[in-house]
N, C-alpha and C positions, 0 to 999 in steps of 0.2 A: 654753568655750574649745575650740579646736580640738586635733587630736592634734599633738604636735611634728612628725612631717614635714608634714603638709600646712600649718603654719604656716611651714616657712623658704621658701617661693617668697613670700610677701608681704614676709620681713624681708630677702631679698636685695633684691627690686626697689624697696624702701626706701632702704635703703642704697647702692641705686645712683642713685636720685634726690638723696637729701643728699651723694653726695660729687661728684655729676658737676661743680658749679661748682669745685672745687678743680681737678679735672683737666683744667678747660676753661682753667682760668689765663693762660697763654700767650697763648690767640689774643685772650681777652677783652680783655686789657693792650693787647695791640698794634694791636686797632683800634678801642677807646677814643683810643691816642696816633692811629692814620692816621683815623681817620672822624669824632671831633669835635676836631678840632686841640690835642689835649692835650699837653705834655709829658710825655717818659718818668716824670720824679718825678709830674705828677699822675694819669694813667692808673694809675702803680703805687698811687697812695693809692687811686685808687678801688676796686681790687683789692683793697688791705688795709683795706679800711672793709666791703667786701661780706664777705669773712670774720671779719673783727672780729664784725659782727651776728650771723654763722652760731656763735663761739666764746660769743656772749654769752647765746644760746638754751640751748647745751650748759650752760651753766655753768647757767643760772635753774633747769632742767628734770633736772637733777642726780637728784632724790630725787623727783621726781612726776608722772614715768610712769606710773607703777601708780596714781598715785591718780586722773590725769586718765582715766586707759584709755587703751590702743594704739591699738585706731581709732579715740579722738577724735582723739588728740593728733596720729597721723599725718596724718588728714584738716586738722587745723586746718595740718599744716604744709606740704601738698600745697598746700592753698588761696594759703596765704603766696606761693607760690613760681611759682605760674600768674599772680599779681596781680600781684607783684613785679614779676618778671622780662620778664613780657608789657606791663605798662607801660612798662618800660627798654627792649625791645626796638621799641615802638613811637610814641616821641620822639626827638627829636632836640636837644633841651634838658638842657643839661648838668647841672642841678637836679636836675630830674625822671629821669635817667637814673640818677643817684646815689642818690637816694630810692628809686626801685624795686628798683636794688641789697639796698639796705638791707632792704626788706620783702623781695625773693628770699632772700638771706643768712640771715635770722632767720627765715623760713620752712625753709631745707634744716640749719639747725643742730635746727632741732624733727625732723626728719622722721629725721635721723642719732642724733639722742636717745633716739626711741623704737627705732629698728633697733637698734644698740648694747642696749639693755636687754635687747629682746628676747635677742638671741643671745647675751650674757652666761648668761640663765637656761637655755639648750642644757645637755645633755650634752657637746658637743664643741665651745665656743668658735670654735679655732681655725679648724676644718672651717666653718663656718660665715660667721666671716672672710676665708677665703679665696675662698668662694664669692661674696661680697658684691664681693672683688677684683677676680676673675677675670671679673664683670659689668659694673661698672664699667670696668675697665680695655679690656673688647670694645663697652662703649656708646662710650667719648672716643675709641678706634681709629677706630669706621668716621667718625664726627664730621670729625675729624681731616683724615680722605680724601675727606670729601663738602661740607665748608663752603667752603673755596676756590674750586668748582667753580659756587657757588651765589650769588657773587656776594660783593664787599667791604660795607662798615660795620659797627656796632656790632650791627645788630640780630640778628643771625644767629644768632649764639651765647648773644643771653640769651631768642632765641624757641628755641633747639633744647631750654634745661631747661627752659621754662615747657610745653613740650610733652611732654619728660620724667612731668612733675611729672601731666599730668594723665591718661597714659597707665597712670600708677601708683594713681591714684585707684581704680577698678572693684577692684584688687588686697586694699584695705584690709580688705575684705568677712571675708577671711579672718582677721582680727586679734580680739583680743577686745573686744568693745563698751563690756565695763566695769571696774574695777580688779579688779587680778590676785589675787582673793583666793586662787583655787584654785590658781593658778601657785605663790603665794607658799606656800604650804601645801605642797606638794608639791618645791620647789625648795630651801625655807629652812628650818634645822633647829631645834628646837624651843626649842634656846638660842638662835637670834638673833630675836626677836621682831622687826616691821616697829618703825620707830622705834630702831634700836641704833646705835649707833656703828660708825663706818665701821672694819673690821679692815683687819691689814698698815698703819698711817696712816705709818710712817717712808720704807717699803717705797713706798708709791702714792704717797707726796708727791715721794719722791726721781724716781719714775718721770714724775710731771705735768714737775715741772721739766724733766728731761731731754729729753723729746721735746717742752718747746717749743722749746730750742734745736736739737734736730734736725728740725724740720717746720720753722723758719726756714732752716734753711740749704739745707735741700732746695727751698724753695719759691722763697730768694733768686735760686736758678741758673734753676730753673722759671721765674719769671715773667718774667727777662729771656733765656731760650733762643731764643726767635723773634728778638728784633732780636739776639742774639749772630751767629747763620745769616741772618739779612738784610744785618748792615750789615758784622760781622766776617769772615764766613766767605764773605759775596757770594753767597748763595744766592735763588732767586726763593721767593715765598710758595708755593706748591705745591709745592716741592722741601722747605721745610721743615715745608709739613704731613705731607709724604709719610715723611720721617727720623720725624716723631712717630707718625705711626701703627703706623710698622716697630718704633719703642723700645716704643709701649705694647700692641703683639704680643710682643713680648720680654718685659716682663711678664706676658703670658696664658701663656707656660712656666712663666717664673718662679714665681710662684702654685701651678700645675699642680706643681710638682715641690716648691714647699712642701706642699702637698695630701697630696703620697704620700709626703714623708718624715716629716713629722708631729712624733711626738716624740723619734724616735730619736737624734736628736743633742741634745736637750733644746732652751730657750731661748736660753741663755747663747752658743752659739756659733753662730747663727745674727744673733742681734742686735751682737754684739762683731765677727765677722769681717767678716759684710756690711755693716755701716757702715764699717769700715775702706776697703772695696772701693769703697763711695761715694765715700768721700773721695777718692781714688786717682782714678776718673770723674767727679767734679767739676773737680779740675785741668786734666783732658785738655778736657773738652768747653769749659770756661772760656776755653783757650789753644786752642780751634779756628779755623785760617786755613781750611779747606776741606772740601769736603765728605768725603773720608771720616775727616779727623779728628770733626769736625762730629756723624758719625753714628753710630760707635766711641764715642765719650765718649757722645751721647746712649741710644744702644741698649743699652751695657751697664749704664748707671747706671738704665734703668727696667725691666733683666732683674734686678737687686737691689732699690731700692728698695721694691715692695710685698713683696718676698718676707721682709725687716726689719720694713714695716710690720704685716705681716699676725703676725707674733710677738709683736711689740710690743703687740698688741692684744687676743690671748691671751694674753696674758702680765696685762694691764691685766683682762681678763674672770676671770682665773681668783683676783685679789685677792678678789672679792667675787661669792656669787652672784646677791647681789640688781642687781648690773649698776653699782651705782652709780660704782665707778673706773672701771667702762669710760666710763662718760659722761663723768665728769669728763677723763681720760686722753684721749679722742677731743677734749671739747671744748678743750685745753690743745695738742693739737697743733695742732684750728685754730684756736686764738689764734699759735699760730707760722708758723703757713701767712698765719693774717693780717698778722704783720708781715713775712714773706719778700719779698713785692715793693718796698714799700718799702727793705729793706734792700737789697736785689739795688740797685735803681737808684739810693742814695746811694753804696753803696761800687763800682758802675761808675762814676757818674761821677764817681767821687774820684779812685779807682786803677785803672781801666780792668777792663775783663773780667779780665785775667790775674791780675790781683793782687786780684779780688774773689772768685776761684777757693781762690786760697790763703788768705786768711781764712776762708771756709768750709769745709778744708780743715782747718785746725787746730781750727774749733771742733764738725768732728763728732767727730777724733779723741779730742777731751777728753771729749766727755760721750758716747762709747763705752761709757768704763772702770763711773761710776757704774752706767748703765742695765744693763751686765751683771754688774754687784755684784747688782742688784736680780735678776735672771734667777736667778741661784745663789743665791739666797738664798731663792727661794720656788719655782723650778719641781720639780715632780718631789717635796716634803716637805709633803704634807699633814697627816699625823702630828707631834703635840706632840713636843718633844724630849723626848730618851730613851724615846718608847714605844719606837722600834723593840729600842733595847736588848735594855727589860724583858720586849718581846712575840712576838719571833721571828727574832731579828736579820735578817740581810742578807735571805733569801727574802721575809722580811713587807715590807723593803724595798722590795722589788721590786716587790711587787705596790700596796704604795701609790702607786710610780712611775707604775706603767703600767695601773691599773685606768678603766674609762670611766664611772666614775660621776662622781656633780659632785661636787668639792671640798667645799660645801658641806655635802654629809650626811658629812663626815671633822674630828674636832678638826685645827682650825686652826693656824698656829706661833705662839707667841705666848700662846697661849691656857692658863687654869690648869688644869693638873692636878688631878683629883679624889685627897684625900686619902687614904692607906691606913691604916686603924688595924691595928695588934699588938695580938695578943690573945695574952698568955703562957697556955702551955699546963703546970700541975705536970707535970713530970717520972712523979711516980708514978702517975698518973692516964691513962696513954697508951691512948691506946684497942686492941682488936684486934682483926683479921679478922674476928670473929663480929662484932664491932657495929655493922657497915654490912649493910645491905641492900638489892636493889633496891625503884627508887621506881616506884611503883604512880596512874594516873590518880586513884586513888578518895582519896592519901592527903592529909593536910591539914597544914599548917604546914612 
């Protein structure tokens, strides 16, 4: 296997190949509805059917990454996603467009699977995640700015990831060939043998939950933000490709200044205030008549949202270092990303954009609180309880906080205590000063 740095240039451009159809959402939705005459609700199922596949890869491929190998796995999910997507982009058959979906989806959930694992096994997650962001979110920018220009239909946007996907192929090279025995030797510590039970499970489970309903709510706005700025706000398609590329340049900061703040503020308050802030930017942009509400709500809500998600993910990586909650945690948001378009387009067309704003409004504010229960509750305490007590109080604390190894080679919380026996010592039998000596290479026992 390769050295860790020269293996995160193949796990970024992974990672930016499996998330780019989530980011491409929007335009995919809206000219599925303008280029094969679909309605808003079926355009968004086909939406939440192409991530449906992509969450249902996450979920299969959970626990066997390592045993398929990174660059099978990757390749088999490259392959998916050139076949997929390149057939959908080059019919016009509403079938066949759906089914290609389908193989795309479950191809970039494979290819997200294997990225995810990989960068889990990092020393630094997060760093890591961010970089995967800050790629993706500069791949759907220029997208964003160049597909308008290139002409209407459907096919544009699901030939631009099949082109993605194959651009990422020659990259794989870099990946290991075969399962990670030596990663895992070197990564996983000597108590958690391959095969153990997944640790933190109260912890990752509260967390899966939680960001499916926040990847739904986020995605519900997402998927219907083109026709908000087309039909609400009266904007032409180029004006609101152009508001997208400026919001998903606002997250290329965003990212950027999670990058350098890291962990000094921890978790907790990164995930709890900036979803707050979403919700806040979900309303605005929801109740936009014009363009610069329109682009205020849109620009600020995607200068936060990766910089939440990209925590969220460290946060999911550092549960386990075999990767496994990341995969799980990644595929559970997009099952929520899967159902977001569909939600977006029953609760607009129930209660119009404004009042589909404030439903997702109340329901990031709720599952804020859990997910940053779960932040505080594991970030920053690698250390069993009460070692730090017994082991060096607040200084030892500190450094289990802020040290850059992996969690992994550290007792986990949760985890049992090694026993201490007492050994009474007679009173009269005290030993002294003469009966210690120093110890000698040559001595035995």
């Amino acid at each position: 296997m390769l050295s860790r740095p020269r293996a995160l240039g193949p796990l970024v451009a992974l990672f930016t190949a499996g998330y780019l159809a989530p980011y491409l959402l929007p335009t995919v939705v809206g000219r599925l509805s303008a280029g094969l005459g679909l309605t808003p609700a079926q355009a968004g199922l086909a939406g939440s059917v192409l991530l449906l596949a992509s969450a249902c890869a996450g979920f299969t491929l959970a626990a066997r990454v390592e045993r398929i190998g990174p660059r099978r796995g990757a390749r088999i999910g490259l392959l998916a996603m050139a076949v997929g997507y390149g057939t959908a982009a080059l019919t016009a058959t509403v079938p066949l467009v759906v089914g290609g979906a389908i193989v795309g989806g479950f191809g970039s959930g494979t290819a997200t699977a294997v990225a995810a694992t990989g960068i889990a096994a990092r020393r630094d997650p997060h760093r890591a995640s961010t970089l995967g962001l800050l790629s993706v979110s500069a791949a759907a920018g220029a997208l964003y700015l160049t597909l308008p220009h290139l002409g209407s239909g459907h096919a544009l946007p699901f030939a631009a990831i099949a082109l993605a996907a194959v651009l990422v192929w020659p990259l794989t090279a870099g990946l290991a060939s075969g399962p990670r025995r030596g990663a895992a030797r070197a990564t996983v510590p000597v108590a958690d043998p391959a095969g153990s039970p997944l640790p933190h499970r109260r912890s990752g489970l509260v967390l899966a939950v939680g960001i499916v309903l926040w990847s739904m709510a986020q995605n519900a706005l997402w998927g219907v933000s083109g026709r908000i700025g087309l039909t609400q706000a009266g904007l032409s398609e180029v004006t609101v490709g152009a508001v997208f590329a400026v919001a998903l340049g606002a997250g290329l900061l965003g990212v950027t200044a999670a990058g350098a703040l890291g962990a000094r503020l921890g978790r907790a308050v990164p995930i709890g205030a900036g979803t707050a802030i979403i919700a806040c930017c979900v309303l605005l942009s929801s109740a936009a008549g014009s363009l610069p509400a329109f682009a205020t709500g849109e620009v600020l809500w995607n200068l936060f949202y990766p910089v939440v998600l990209s925590y969220l993910l460290g946060l999911a990586a550092s549960l386990d270092p075999r990767g496994r909650w990341a995969v799980l945690v990644g595929s559970a948001s997009s099952l929520g990303v899967a159902c977001g378009p569909v939600v977006g387009s029953v609760l607009s067309e129930a209660a119009g954009y404004p009042g589909m704003g404030r439903v997702l409004c109340v329901v990031l504010l709720l599952v804020a609180a859990p997910m940053t229960a779960v932040a505080l509750h594991t970030s920053g305490r690698p250390l069993v309880p009460g070692s730090v007590r017994r082991r060096g109080g607040a200084p030892a604390a500190v450094v289990a906080g802020t040290t850059t190894a992996s969690t992994g080679l550290l007792p986990q919380i949760g985890a049992p205590e090694q026993e201490v026996a007492e050994v009474a010592v007679p009173a009269a039998r005290r030993a002294g000063q003469r009966s210690f000596r120093l110890a000698r290479p040559s001595d035995r026992g």
